[in-house]
N, C-alpha and C positions, 0 to 999 in steps of 0.2 A: 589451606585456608586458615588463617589465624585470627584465632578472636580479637585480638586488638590491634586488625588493622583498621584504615582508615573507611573503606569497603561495608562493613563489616560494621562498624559503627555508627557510617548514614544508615544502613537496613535497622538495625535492634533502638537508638537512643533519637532518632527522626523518621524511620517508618520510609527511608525515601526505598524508591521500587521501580520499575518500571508503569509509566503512567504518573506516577507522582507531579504533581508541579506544586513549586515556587512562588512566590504571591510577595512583594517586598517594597519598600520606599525607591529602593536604587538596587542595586547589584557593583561588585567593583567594575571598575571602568577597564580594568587588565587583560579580565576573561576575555574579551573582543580581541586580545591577541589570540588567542585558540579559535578561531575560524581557519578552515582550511583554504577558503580563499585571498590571499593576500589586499584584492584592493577591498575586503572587506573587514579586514581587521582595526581598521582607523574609523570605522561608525559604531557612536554609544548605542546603548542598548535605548528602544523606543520607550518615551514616557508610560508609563501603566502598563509595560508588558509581561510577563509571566516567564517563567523558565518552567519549561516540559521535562522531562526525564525520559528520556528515548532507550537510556541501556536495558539491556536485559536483568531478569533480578538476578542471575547467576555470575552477569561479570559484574555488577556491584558487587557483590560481596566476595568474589573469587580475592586473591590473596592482590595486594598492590604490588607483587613484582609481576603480578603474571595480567593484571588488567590496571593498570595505574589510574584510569582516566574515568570520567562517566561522560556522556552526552546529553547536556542539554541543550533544548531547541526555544529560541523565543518567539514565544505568541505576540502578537499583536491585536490592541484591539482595534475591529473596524465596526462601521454602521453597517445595519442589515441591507440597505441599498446596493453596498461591497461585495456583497454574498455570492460568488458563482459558484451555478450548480456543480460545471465540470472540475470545480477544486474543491468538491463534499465528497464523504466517503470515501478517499481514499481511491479517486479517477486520477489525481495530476499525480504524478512520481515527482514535482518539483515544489508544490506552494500546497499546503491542505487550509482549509477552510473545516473551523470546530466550532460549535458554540459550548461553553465552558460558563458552570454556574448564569445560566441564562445572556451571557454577554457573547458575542461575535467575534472570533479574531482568527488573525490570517500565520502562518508561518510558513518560511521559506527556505529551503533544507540549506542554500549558501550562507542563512546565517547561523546556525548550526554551533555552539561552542564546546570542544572537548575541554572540560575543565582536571584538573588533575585531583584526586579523591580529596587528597590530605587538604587541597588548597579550599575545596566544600564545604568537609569537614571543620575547618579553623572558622572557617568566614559563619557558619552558622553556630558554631561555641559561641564567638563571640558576639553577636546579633543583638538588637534588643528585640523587646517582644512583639515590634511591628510586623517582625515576618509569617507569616502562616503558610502549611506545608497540607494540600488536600490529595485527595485520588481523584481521578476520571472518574465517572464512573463506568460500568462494566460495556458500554452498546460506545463510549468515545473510546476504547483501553482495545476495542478491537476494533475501530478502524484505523487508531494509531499503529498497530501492528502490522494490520494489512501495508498502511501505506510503506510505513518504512521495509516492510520485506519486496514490496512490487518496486521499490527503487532497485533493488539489487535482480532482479528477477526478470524487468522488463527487457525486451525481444530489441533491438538496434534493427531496427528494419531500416531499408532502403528508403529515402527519402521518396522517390516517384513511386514506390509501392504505396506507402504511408497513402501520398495525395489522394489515391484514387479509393483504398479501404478502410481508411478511418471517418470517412464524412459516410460512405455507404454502412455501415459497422454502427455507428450510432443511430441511425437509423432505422433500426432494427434493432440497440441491443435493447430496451426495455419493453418492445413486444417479447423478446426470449425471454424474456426474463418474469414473464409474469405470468407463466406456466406454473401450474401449480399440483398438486398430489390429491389424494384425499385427505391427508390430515392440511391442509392447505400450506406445505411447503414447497419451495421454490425444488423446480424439477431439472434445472442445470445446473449442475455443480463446476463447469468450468467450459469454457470454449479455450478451443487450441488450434494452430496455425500453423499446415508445412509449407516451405517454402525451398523451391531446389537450389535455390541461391541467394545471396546479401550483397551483391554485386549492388550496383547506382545503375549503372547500361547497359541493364540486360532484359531479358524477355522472361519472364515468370510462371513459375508451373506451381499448381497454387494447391492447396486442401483444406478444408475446414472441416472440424468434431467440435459438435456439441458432447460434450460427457454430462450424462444424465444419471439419477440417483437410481439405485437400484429398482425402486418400486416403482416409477414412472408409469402409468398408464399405458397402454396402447396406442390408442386416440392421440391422448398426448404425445407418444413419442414420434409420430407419423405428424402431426401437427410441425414439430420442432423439426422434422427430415426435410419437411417442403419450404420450413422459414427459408432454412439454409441455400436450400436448394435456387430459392428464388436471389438471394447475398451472392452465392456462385454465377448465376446468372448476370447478374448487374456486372460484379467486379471481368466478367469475360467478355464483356461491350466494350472495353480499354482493350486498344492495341496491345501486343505485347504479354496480355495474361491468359494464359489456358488452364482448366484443370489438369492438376495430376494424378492421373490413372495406373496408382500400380495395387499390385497385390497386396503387400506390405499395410498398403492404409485402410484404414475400417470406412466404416460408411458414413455419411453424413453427422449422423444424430445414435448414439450407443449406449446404452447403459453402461454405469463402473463396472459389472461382475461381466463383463462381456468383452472389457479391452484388456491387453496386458501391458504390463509396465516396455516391455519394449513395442508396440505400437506407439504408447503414449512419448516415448521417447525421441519420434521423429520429429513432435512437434515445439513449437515453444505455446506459450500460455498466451493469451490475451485475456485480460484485465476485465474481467467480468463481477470482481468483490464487490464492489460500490454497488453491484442493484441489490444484492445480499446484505448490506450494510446500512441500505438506505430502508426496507425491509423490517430491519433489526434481529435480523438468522444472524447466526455465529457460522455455520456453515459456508466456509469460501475457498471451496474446491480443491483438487487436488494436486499436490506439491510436488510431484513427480519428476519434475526437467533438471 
């Protein structure tokens, strides 16, 4: 890592970081070549939109042979009319929905610009002072996080599995979700999903865990067995899906200090941050897959 790289330079004489956003007159019209989709390289950046800072603070400032680039995202602003709920907190893996300094705006991971350090670095030397450079703050900086990590994280489910457990799955996730401890913290720390296959035509042998915090109640953890239980039930009235009954899977609904990292291994994660997020717990469950 060298001190005078360009990296290196945004973090110490501009504060940029991850979370950081951009606030400007314009932006160059160039960076629009740095979209990784092609037929979206030829659209300017939108009137009043913002640049996000999506990288890590580690590859900003890592050395510019070994991270050349930073990643910023533009905001958009919308009316609160715009506002869906399932693109807050960090639910969509494709468009999020922030409010930032009390204004509304949308962003959409296709328009995404990797700009190259040095090329940041220059454009804000020479800037005049219309640009201002802020933080998130700490409750938007983690569900920036979230979201960008459930992009890389999220499960490629079969499309006819998808149909039939994601309308049943919201409708139930923020009754789980609103289980609560005695110090009134949320008591699922992650729902997870086996699945004996990712096939499109085939017949499905199915498992759900709730992972629950250590201290979970009794009450409550028997509460969160039979949610499930009844989610199991609906998704097994579709042709085609059965639970899967092996020894290997734990039970419905288990506390963390009760499963081990290969249990949790058979499954993938379903996307339960955003009731933690929406909340305002930093708590969004466990990283394990």
């Amino acid at each position: 890592m060298g001190k005078d790289s360009a990296g290196m330079q945004l973090n110490t004489e501009w504060c940029i970081r991850q979370g950081s956003y951009i606030i400007a007159n314009e932006f160059p019209a160039d960076w629009c070549e740095y979209r990784p989709a092609p037929e979206m390289r030829k659209k300017a950046f939108k009137k009043d939109c913002l640049l996000l800072v999506q990288s890590q603070d580690c590859d900003i400032v890592a050395g510019d042979d070994q991270e050349p680039e930073v990643e910023l995202f533009p905001l958009v602003p919308i009316k609160p009319k715009k506002v869906y709920h399932r693109n807050q907190y960090a639910q969509s893996s494709r468009t999020l929905h922030i409010n930032v300094e009390g204004q509304d705006y949308e962003g959409k991971v296709r328009a995404t610009v990797t700009v190259p350090k040095q090329q940041l670095r220059d454009w804000l030397a020479a800037d005049d002072s219309n640009t201002r450079i802020a933080q998130l703050t700490p409750e938007n900086l983690r569900t920036l996080v979230a979201w960008k990590a459930n992009r890389y994280q999220r499960a490629a489910l079969p499309d006819r599995f998808n149909q039939v457990f994601i309308p049943l799955f919201h409708e139930c996730a923020d009754d789980l979700g609103s289980h609560t401890n005695t110090n009134g913290e949320g008591c699922v720390r992650a729902l997870y999903l086996y699945l004996d296959t990712l096939e499109e035509d085939a017949e499905y042998q199915f498992a759900l865990l709730a992972l629950l915090k250590h201290d979970t109640p009794d009450g409550v953890k028997t509460a969160i067995d039979e949610q499930i239980e009844d989610l199991i039930n609906k998704l097994e009235e579709n042709d085609g899906f059965a639970l899967a009954e092996y020894e290997s899977l734990p039970g419905n609904a288990e506390r963390d200090d009760a499963v081990t990292v290969a249990q949790l291994a058979q499954y993938m994660k379903v996307n339960l941050d955003y009731l933690s997020l929406r909340e305002g717990e930093g708590d969004l469950g466990a990283d394990v897959n």
